[in-house]
C-alpha positions as a Markdown table, in Angstrom:
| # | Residue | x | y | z |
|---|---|---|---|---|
| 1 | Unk | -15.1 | 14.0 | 10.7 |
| 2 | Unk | -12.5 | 13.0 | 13.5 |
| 3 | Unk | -13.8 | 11.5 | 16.5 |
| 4 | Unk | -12.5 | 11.8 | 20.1 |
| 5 | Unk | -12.1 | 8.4 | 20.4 |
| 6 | Unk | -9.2 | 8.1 | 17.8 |
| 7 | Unk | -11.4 | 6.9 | 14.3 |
| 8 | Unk | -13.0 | 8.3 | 11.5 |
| 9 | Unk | -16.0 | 6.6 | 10.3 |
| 10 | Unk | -15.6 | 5.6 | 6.9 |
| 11 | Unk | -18.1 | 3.1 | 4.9 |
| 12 | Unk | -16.4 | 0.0 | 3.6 |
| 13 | Unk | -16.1 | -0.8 | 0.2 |
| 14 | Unk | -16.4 | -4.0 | 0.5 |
| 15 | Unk | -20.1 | -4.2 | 2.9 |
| 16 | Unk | -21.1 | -0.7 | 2.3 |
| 17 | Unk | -20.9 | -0.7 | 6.4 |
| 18 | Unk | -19.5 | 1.9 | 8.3 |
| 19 | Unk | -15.9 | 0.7 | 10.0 |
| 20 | Unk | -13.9 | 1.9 | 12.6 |
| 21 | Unk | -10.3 | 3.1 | 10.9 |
| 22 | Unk | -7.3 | 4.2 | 13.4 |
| 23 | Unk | -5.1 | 7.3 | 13.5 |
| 24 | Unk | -1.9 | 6.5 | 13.8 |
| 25 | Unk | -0.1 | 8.7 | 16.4 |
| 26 | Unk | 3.3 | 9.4 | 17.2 |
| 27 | Unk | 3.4 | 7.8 | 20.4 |
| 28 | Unk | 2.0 | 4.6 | 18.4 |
| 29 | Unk | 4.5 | 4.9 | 16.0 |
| 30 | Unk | 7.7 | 5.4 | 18.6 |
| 31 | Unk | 6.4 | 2.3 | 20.2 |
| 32 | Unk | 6.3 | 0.3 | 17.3 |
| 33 | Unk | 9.7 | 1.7 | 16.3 |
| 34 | Unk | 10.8 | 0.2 | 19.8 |
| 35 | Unk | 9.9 | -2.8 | 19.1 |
| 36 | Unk | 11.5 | -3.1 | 16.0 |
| 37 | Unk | 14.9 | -1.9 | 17.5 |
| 38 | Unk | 14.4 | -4.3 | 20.3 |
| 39 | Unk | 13.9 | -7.3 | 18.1 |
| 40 | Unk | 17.3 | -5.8 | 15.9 |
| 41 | Unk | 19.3 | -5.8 | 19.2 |
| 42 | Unk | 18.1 | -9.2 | 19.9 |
| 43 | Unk | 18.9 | -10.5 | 16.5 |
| 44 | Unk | 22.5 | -8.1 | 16.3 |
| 45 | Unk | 23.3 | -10.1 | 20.0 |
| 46 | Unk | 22.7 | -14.0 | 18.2 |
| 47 | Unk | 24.7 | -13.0 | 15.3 |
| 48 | Unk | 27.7 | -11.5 | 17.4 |
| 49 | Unk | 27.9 | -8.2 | 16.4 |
| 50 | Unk | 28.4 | -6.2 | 19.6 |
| 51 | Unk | 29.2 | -2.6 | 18.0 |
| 52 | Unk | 26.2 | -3.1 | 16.3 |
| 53 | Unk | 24.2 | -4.3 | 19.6 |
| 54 | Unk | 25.6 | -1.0 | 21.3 |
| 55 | Unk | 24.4 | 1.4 | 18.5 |
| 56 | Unk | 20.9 | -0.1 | 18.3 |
| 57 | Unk | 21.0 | 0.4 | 21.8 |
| 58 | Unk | 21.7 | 4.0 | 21.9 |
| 59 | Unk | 19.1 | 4.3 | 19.4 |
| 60 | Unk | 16.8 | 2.4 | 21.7 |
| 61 | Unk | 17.2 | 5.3 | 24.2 |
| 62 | Unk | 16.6 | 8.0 | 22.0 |
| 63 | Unk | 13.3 | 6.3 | 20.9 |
| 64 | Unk | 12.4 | 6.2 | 24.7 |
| 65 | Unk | 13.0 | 9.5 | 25.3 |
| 66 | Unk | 11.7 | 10.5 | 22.3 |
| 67 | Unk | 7.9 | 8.3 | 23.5 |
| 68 | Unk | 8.2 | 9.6 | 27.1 |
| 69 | Unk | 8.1 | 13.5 | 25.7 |
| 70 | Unk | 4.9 | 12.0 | 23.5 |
| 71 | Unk | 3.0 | 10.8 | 26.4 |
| 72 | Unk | 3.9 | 13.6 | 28.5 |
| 73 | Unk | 2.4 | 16.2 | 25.2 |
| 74 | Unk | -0.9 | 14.2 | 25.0 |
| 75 | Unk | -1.1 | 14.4 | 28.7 |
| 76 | Unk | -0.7 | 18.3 | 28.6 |
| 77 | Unk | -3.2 | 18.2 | 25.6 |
| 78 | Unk | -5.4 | 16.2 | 27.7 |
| 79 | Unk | -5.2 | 18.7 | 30.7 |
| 80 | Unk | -6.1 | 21.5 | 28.2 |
């Protein structure tokens, strides 16, 4: 059973409660990827290596344009 809200109730193992687990989505997934890329470009920057800098920011862009085109899908989904 998937629930609007974005979790599926599941009963822990552990307390035999039921608990709240995520879906992951593709927006979710693009963002954390930004982040990552971010914190490489940052890291790339200290360490002097501007070619590599440059590409990790190119890649930055395509990962923005890539979570822009999510947001605008779940929007149209929403609409529907």
């Amino acid at each position: 059973m998937i629930c609007v809200h974005g979790w599926t109730p599941e009963k822990s193992k552990r307390t035999g409660q039921q608990e709240k687990k995520q879906i992951v989505t593709r927006a979710d997934e693009l963002k954390e990827l930004a982040i990552n890329i971010e914190t490489a470009i940052q890291q790339a920057r200290r360490l002097n290596l501007p070619t590599s800098a440059y590409i990790l920011s190119m890649v930055s862009l395509e990962v923005s344009q890539a979570l822009k085109a999510a947001a605008g899908d779940t929007e149209e989904d929403a609409a529907r």
